[in-house]
VORO-156528 format. One record per residue (C-alpha): residue in one letter; chain; x, y, z. Coordinates in steps of 0.1 Angstrom, whole numbers, always signed. Layout:
N
+---------+--------+-------+-------+-------+
| residuo | cadena |    c1 |    c2 |    c3 |
+---------+--------+-------+-------+-------+
|       a |      A |     X |     Y |     Z |
...
+---------+--------+-------+-------+-------+
This chain:
153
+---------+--------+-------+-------+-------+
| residuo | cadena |    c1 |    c2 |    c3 |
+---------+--------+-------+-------+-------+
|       x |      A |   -30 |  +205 |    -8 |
|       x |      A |   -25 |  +181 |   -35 |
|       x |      A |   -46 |  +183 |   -66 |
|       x |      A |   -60 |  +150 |   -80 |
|       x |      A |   -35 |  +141 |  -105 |
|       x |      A |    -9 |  +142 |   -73 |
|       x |      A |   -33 |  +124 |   -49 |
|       x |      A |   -36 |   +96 |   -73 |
|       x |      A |    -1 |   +92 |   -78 |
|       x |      A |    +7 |   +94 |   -44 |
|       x |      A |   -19 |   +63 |   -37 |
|       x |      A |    -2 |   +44 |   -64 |
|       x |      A |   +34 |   +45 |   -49 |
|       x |      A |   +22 |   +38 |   -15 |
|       x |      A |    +4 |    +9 |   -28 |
|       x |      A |   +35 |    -6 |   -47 |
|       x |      A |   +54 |    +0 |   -14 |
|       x |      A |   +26 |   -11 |   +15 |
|       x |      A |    +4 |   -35 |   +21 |
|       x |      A |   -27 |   -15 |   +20 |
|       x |      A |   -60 |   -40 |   +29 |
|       x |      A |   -88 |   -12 |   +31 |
|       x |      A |   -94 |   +22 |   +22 |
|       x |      A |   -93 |   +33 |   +59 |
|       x |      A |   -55 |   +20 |   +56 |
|       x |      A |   -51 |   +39 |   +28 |
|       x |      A |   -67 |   +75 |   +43 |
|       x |      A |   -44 |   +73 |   +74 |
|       x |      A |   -13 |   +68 |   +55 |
|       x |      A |   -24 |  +100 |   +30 |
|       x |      A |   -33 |  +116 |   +65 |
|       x |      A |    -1 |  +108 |   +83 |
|       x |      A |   +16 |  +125 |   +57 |
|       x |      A |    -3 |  +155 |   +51 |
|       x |      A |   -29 |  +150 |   +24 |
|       x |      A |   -63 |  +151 |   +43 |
|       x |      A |   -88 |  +131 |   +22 |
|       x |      A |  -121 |  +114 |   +30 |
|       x |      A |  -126 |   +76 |   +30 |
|       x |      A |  -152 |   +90 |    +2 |
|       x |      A |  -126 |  +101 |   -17 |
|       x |      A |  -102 |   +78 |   -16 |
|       x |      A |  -132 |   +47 |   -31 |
|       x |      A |  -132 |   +72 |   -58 |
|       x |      A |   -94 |   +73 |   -66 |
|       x |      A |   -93 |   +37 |   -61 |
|       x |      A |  -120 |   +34 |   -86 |
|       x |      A |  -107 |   +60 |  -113 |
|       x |      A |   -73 |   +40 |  -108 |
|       x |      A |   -87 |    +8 |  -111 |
|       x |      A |   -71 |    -7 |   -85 |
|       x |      A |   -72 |   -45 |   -74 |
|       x |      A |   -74 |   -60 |   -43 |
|       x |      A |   -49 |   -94 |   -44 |
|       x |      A |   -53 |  -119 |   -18 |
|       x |      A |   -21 |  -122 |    +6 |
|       x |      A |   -33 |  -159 |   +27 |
|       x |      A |   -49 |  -162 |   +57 |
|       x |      A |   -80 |  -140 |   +45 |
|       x |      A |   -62 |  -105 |   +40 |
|       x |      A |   -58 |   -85 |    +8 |
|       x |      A |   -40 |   -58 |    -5 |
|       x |      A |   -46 |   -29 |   -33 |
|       x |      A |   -27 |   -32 |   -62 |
|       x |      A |   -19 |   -19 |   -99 |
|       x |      A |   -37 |   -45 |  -125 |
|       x |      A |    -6 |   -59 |  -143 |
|       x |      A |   -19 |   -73 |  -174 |
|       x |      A |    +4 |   -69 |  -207 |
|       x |      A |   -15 |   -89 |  -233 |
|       x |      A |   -47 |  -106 |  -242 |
|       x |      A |   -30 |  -141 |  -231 |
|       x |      A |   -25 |  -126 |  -197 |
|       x |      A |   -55 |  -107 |  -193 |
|       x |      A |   -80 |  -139 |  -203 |
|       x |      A |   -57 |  -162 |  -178 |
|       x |      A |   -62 |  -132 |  -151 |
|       x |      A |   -98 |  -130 |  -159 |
|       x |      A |  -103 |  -167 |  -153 |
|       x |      A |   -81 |  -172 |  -117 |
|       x |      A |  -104 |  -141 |  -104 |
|       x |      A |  -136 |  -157 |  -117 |
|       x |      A |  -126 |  -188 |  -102 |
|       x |      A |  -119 |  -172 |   -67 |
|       x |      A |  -144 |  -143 |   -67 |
|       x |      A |  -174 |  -144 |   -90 |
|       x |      A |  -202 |  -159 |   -69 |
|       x |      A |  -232 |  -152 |   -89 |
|       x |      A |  -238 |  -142 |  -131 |
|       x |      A |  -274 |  -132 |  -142 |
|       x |      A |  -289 |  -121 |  -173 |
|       x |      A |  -317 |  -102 |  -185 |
|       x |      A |  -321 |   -99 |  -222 |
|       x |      A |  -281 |   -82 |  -234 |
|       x |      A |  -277 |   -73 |  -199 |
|       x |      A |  -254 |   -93 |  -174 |
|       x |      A |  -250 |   -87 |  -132 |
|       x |      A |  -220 |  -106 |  -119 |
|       x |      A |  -217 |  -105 |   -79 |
|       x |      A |  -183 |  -108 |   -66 |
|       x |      A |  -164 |  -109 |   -29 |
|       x |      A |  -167 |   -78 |   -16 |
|       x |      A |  -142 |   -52 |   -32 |
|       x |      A |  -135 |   -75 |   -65 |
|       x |      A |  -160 |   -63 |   -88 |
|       x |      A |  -138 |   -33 |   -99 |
|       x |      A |  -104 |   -56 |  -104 |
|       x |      A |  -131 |   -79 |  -130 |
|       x |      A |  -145 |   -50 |  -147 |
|       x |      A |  -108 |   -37 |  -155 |
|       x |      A |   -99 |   -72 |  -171 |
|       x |      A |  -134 |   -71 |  -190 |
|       x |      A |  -127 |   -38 |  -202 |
|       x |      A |   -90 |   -43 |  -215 |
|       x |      A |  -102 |   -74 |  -237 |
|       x |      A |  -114 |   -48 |  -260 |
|       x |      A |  -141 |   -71 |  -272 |
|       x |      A |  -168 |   -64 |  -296 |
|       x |      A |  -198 |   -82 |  -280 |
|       x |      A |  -191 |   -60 |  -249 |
|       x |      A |  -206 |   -22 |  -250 |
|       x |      A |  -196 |   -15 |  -216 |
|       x |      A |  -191 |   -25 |  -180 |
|       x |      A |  -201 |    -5 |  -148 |
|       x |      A |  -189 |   -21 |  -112 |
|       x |      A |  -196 |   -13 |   -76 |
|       x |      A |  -181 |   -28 |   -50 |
|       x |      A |  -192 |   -63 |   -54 |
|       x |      A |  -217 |   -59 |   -84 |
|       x |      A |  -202 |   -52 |  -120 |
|       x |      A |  -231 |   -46 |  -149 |
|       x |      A |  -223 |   -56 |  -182 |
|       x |      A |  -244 |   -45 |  -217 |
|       x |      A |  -235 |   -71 |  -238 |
|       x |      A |  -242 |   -55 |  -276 |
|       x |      A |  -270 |   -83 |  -285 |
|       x |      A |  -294 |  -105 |  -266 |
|       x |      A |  -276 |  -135 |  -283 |
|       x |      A |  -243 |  -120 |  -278 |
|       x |      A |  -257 |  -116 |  -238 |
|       x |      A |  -264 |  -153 |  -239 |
|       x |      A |  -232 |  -165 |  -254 |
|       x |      A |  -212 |  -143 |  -229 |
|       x |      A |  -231 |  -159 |  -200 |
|       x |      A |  -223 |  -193 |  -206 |
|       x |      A |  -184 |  -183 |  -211 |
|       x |      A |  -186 |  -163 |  -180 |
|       x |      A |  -199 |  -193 |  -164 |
|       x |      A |  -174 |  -216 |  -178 |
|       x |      A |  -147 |  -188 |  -161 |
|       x |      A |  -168 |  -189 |  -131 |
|       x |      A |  -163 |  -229 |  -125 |
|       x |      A |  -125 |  -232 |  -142 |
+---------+--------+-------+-------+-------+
């Protein structure tokens, strides 16, 4: 039995090895070696690790490691994934609900949370859904037209 800290690492290096589209892929590999884990489990480790889901063509993805180094990279990142994913952006006085293709919204909420940026308090994301507190109603405002902007390239 692995403990967590194993389990996770073990879904990281068969994720830079595989092409992993769903979570189901991902508990039969972890099963065929051993490590018995829920589907349950394995949304939570992708979640804790923050994983992405690139798209490969032809309407398949894969989970990988976020590789952002900088703020260049991670704004440039932020914008291609708006641009292919975000569908929807709402607000509601300093709070924001973006709606994104189904298992995207964590990949987004990583990038939003590496800017580091004041005017954000906090993002939480599902699996197409992230909420973001934005630390004003006019800060709210200003961050929906940008993500708008992002959203339309």
């Amino acid at each position: 039995m692995l403990s967590k800290d194993q389990r996770q690492k073990r879904i990281q290096e068969i994720i830079a090895h595989e092409n992993v589209a769903t979570q189901g892929e991902l508990v039969e590999l972890l099963n065929a070696e051993g490590v018995q884990v829920t589907q349950a489990t394995v949304s939570r480790d992708i979640n804790e690790l923050r994983l992405v889901r690139l798209p490969m063509g032809k309407g398949r993805h894969r989970y990988s490691l976020a590789q952002v180094r900088n703020n260049e990279n991670i704004q440039g990142e932020l914008s291609r994934l708006f641009q292919n994913f975000v569908h929807d952006i709402d607000r509601g006085e300093n709070m924001l609900v973006i709606r994104t293709a189904d298992g995207h919204a964590t990949g987004v909420a990583l990038l939003l949370d590496r800017l580091r940026r004041d005017d954000i308090v906090g993002t939480i994301a599902g699996e197409d859904t992230i909420f973001v507190v934005a630390r004003s109603i006019v800060e709210g405002e200003a961050l929906l037209e940008e993500f708008h902007e992002l959203m339309l390239g």
